[in-house]
N, C-alpha and C positions, 0 to 999 in steps of 0.2 A: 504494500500500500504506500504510494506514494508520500503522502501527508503524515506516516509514519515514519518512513526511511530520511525525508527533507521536510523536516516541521519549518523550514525557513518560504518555500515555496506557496504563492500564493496562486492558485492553479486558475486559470481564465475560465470559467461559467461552473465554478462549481460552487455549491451552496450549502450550507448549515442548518437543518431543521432539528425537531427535538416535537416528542409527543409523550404526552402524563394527560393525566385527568382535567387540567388546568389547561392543556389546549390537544386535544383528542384527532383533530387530523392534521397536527404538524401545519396548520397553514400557515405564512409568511402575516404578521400583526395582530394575529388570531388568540395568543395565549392569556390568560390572566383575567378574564373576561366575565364569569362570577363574582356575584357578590357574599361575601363574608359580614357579622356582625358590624365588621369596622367599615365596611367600602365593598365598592367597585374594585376588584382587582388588589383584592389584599385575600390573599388566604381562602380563596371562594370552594375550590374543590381540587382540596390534594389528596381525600383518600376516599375509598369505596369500600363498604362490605361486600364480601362475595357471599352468595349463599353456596349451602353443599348440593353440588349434582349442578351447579350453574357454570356458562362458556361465556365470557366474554371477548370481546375483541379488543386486546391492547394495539396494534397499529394494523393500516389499513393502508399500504404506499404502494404509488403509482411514479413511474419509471425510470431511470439507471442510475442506480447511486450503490450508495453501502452502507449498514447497518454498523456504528463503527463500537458503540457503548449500550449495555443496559444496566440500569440500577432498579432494585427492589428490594423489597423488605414488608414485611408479615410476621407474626406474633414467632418467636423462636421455641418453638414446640414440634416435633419432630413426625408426629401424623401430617402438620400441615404442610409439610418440606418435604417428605416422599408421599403424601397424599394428592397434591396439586400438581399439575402438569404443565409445560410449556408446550406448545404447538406453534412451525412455521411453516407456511405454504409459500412455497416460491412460485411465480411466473403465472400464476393462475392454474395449478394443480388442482386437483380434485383431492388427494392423498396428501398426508401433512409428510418434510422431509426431515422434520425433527420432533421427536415427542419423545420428551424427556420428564420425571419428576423434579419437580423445584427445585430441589438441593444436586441432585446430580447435574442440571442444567448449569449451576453456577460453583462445581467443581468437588462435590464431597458427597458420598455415602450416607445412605440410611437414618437421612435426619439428622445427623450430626456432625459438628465438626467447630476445633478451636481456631479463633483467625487465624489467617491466614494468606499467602499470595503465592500464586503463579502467575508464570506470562500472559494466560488467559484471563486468571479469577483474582478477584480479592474479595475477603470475607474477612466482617467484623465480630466480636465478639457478643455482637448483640442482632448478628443477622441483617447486619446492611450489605447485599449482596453486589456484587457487580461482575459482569464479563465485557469483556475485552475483545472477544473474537470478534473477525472481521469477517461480517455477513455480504456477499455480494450477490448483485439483483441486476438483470436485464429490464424487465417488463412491470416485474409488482412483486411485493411482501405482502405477507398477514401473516400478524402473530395473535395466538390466543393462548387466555387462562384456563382454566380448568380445573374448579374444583372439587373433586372425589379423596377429599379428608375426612367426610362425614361430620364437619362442623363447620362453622362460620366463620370467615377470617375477614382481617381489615388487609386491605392491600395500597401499597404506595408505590410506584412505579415513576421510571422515566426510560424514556429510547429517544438515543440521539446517533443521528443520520446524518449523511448529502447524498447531494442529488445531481446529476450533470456529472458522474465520473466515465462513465464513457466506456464501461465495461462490451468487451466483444461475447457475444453468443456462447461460445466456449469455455467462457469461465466457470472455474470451481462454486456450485454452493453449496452452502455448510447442509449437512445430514449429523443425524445424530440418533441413537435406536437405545433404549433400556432395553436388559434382559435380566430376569432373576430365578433362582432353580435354587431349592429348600425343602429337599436338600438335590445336590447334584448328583450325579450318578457315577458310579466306579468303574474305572476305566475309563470313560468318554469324556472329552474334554469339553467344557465349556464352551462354547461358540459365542463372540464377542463382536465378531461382525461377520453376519451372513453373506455367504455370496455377494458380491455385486458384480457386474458387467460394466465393461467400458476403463476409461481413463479416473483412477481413484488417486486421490491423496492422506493418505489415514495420519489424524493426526494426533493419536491416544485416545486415552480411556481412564474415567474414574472407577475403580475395583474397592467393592464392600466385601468385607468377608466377617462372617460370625460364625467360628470353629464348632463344630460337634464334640472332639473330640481334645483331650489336653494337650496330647505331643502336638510337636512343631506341623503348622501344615505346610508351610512356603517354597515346596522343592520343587510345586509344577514348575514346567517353562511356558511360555507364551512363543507361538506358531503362525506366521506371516504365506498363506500360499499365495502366492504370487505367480499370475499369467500360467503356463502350465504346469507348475506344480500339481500334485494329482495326492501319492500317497504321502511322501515327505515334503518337509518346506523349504521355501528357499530361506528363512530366516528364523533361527531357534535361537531362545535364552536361555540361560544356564539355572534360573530360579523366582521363584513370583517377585522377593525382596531385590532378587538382582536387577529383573526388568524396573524397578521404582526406583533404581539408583542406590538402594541399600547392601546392607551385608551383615551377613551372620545375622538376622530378624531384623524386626520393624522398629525403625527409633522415630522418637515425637520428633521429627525433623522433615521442613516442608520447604521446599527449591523452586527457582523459578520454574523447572522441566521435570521434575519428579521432587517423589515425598509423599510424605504420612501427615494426613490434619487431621486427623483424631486414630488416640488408642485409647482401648479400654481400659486393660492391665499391664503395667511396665512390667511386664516378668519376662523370665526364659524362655517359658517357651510361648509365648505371646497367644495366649488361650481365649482371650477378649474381644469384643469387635472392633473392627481397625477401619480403616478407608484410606486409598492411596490412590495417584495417582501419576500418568506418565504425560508428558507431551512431546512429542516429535517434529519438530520446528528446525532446528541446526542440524537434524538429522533423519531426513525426510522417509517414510515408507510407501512407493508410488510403484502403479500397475501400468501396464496402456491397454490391457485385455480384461483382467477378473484379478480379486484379489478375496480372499477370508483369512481370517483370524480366531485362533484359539487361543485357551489356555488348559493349562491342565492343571490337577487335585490331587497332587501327590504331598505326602505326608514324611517325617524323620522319626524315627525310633533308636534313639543312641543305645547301646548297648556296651560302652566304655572301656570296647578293646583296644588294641593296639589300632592307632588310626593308621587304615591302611584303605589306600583306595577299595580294596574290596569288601571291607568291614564297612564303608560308606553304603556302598550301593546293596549290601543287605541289609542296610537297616531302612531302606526305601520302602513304601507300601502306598498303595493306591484309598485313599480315604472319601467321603461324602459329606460335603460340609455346608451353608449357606453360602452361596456367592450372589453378589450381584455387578453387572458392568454397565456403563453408560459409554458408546463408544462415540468418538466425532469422526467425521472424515469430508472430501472435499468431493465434490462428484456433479457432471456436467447437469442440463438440465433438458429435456425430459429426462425423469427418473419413472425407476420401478414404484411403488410400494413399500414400505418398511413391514416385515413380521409383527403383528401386531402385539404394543404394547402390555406389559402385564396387567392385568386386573388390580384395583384396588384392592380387593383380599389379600392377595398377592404379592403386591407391592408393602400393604402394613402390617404383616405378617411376623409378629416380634417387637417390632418397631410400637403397636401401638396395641394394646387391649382395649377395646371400647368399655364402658359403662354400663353394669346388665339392666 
């Protein structure tokens, strides 16, 4: 993105918008326009309740610019942050290319997570959310809420835009797919990103994991097939902590391109629920045919012999535990369909006990 690379650059017919509640289609003199106790244009409408099971439309934009900022924030309660959903429709789709839960959307797992930043996200400690990702558009956006928390929430929002960038047909837009499995299955690796066709740019993924079992689980690798790859990948990691830039377990340590924003338990063998995540920016993972992405659920069993490589790999064993991924990637436009999202059972599953 230009205006990223040369913030000095004032680029000829490109323009600034920004849409909230205060001015809902981004028009140029249009904002601040309610009135409040005090005034015209003081304070009129910065926040909306949502009710449960209701879809509104946060933006609604018409033609070629880039979604550059989103900020929001909602009560910080962890049903309402994997209960609520984002949805983006690019170019006039009928199928959303991003449907994420709230918290995964703006970089962390299962409801929770201690501030934080990445090159993507920053998060406050009181859930003032932001992403960073650069959303790009030929024809038209639409983003919506969504919420399936099973309660009411207050919601404050802002999306800030331009328009006039001049993007060709062929560009990258952001996709984005939750998946969750509770428990997953032994032997078979998670699928993190299903199939896609065509020219992809994968650019990470947020990983929840809440252990079944007390030994160490973190020895899956994560799996990159790429163009024809068939049974093996062209890209293997040596370990789940390894792919997040860690070593030897999960440490409360959170990087611009990997890291951990929430642990449960500081211990050994890291028995608690974690979230991490990777991104892939300086070190890009791109197809020009198909590409999928696994992980796997492999588990450690020290048995405190002589360490010897092969004393390692028998203490390997194939385990079934909570996972959940939210994966990004970049993909032309027409697209497919995403695998549809999980259910809200599904999604609050642990996360949240209703009220009998």
């Amino acid at each position: 993105m230009t205006l990223f690379d040369n913030p000095f650059r004032i680029q000829p017919g490109l323009v600034s918008r920004s849409i909230s509640f205060e001015n809902p289609t981004g028009a140029p003199g249009a904002g601040g326009m309610e009135a409040s106790p005090l005034g015209h244009g003081r304070k009129g409408s910065a926040v909306r309740h949502v009710q449960n099971g209701e879809t509104i439309t946060l933006a609604d934009i018409t033609g070629n610019g880039t979604i550059r900022h989103i900020w929001l924030t909602t009560h910080d309660k962890a049903h309402l942050l994997r209960g609520a959903l984002i949805r983006i429709y690019w170019e006039g789709q009928k199928h959303p290319s991003v449907e994420l839960p709230l918290g995964e959307f703006f970089g962390f797992a299962n409801g929770k997570a201690n501030a934080f930043q990445s090159v993507f996200h920053s998060v406050s400690s009181t859930k003032g959310m932001n992403s960073w990702l650069p959303m790009p558009f030929t024809k038209h956006a639409r983003i919506e809420f969504v919420n399936q928390s099973g309660a009411r929430l207050p919601l404050f929002y802002q999306i800030d835009y331009t328009l006039g960038d001049g993007h060709e047909e062929e560009v990258g837009r952001l996709h984005a797919w939750f998946n969750r499995e509770n428990p997953t299955t032994k032997t078979r690796d998670l699928e993190i990103l299903p199939e896609r066709q065509g020219r992809i740019r994968y650019l990470g993924a947020v990983l929840g994991i809440r252990p079944h079992d007390p030994l160490w689980w973190g020895e899956g690798e994560l799996k990159a097939y790429i163009d024809n790859d068939t049974e093996f990948a062209t890209i293997v990691g040596t370990g789940t902590e390894d792919y997040v830039g860690h070593a030897f377990g999960i440490q409360d340590e959170a990087f611009l391109h990997n890291g951990c924003n929430f642990r449960e338990k500081a211990d050994v063998t890291d028995t608690g629920m974690v979230s991490i995540y990777r991104w892939h920016v300086a070190d890009p993972i791109l197809c020009q045919r198909r590409m999928r992405v696994t992980i796997q659920q492999i588990g450690h069993r020290p048995t405190y012999k002589a360490r010897t490589i092969d004393d390692y790999k028998a203490e390997l064993f194939e385990r079934a535990d909570d996972w959940s991924s939210a994966t990004f990637w970049y993909e032309s436009s027409p697209s497919s369909p995403l695998p549809p999202c999980a259910e809200p059972a599904l999604r609050l599953a642990g996360i949240f006990v209703p009220p009998p």
